[in-house]
TORBABA-978836 format. One record per residue (C-alpha): x, y, z; residue number from 1. Coordinates in nm, 4 decimals, decimal comma. Each point is the difference from the previous one (the first is absolute). Example, Ala and Ser with C-alpha at 12.3 -4.5 7.8 and 13.67 -1.06 7.14 Angstrom:
% TORBABA-978836
+----------+----------+----------+-----+
!       px !       py !       pz ! num !
+----------+----------+----------+-----+
!   1,2300 !  -0,4500 !   0,7800 !   1 !
!   0,1370 !   0,3440 !  -0,0660 !   2 !
+----------+----------+----------+-----+
***
This chain:
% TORBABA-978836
+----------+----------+----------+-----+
!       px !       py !       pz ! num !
+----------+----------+----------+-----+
!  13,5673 !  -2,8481 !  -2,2655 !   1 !
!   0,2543 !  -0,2561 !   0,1249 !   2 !
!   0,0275 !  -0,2037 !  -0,3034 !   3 !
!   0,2190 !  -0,2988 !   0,2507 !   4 !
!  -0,0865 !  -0,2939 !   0,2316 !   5 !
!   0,1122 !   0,0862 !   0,3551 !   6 !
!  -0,1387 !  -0,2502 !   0,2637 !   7 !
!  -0,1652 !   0,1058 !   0,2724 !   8 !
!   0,2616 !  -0,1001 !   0,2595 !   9 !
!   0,2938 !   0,1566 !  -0,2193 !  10 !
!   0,0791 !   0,3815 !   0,0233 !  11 !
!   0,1473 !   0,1799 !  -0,2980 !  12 !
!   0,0559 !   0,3557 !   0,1481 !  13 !
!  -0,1214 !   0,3591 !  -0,1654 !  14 !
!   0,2578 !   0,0929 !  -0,2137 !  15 !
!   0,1295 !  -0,3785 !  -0,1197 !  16 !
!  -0,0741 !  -0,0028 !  -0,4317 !  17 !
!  -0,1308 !  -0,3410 !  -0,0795 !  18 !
!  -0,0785 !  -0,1076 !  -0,3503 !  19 !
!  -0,2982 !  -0,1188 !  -0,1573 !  20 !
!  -0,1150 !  -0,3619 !   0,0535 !  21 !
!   0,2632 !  -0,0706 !   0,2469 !  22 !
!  -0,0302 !  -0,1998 !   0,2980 !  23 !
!   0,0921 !   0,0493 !   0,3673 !  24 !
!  -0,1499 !  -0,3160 !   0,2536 !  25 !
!  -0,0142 !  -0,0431 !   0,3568 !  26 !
!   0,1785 !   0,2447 !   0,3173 !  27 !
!   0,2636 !   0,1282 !  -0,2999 !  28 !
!   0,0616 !   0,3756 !   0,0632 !  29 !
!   0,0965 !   0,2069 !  -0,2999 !  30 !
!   0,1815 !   0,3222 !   0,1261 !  31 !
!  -0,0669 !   0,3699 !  -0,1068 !  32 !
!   0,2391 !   0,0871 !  -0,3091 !  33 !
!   0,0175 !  -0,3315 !  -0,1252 !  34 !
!  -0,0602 !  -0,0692 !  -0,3937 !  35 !
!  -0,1740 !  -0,3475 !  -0,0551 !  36 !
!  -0,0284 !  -0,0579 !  -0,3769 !  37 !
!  -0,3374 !  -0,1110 !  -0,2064 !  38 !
!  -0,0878 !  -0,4328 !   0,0313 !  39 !
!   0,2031 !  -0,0706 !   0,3045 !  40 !
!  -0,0426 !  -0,2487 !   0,3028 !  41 !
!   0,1012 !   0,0596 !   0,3072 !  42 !
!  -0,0760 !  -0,3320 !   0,2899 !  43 !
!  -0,0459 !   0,0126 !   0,3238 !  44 !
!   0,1583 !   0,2086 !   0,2657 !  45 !
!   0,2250 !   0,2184 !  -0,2891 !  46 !
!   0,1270 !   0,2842 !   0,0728 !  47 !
!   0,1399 !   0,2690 !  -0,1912 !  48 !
!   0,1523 !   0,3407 !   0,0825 !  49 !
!   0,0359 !   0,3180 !  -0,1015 !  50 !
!   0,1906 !   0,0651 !  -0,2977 !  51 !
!   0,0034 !  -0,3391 !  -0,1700 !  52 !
!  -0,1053 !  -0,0539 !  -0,3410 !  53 !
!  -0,1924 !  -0,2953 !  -0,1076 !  54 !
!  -0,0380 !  -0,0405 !  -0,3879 !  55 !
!  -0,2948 !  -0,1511 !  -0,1967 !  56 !
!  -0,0787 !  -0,3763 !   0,0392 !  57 !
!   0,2363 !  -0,0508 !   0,3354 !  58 !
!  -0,0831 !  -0,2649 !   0,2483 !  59 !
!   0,0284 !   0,0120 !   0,3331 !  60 !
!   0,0650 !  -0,2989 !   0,2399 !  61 !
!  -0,2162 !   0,0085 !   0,3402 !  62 !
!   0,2099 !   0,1187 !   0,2768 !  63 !
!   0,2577 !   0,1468 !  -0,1611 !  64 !
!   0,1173 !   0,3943 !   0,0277 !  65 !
!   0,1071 !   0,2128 !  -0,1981 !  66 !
!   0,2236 !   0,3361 !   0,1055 !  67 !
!   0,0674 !   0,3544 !  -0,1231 !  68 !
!   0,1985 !  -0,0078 !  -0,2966 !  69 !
!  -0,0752 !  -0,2806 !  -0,2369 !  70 !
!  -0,1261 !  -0,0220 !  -0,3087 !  71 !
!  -0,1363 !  -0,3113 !  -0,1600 !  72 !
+----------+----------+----------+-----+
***
């Protein structure tokens, strides 16, 4: 049971771990081997790749991306 808000026009991939009651709005695409902690927010147009980690409680700015390798 996904246990996360993903809009319908956002794609988080097979494979991407997103925590509970987090967040993810409009066209953001959340790639496969990414770790999204629990109660984040992540605008419009986000994206995030493979490999970076996202900690509990993190918000993320609309249109901004994120790239393999960091940890917030």
């Amino acid at each position: 049971m996904q246990n996360y808000f993903c809009h319908s026009t956002a794609i988080a991939e097979q494979g991407a771990e997103i925590g509970k009651d987090t967040k993810i709005w409009h066209f953001s695409h959340i790639m496969k081997g990414a770790e999204i902690g629990e109660r984040c927010i992540l605008g419009q147009n986000v994206f995030v790749a493979d490999g970076v980690k996202i900690g509990n409680g993190v918000k993320i700015q609309n249109n901004v991306s994120v790239y393999s390798g960091v940890e917030c």
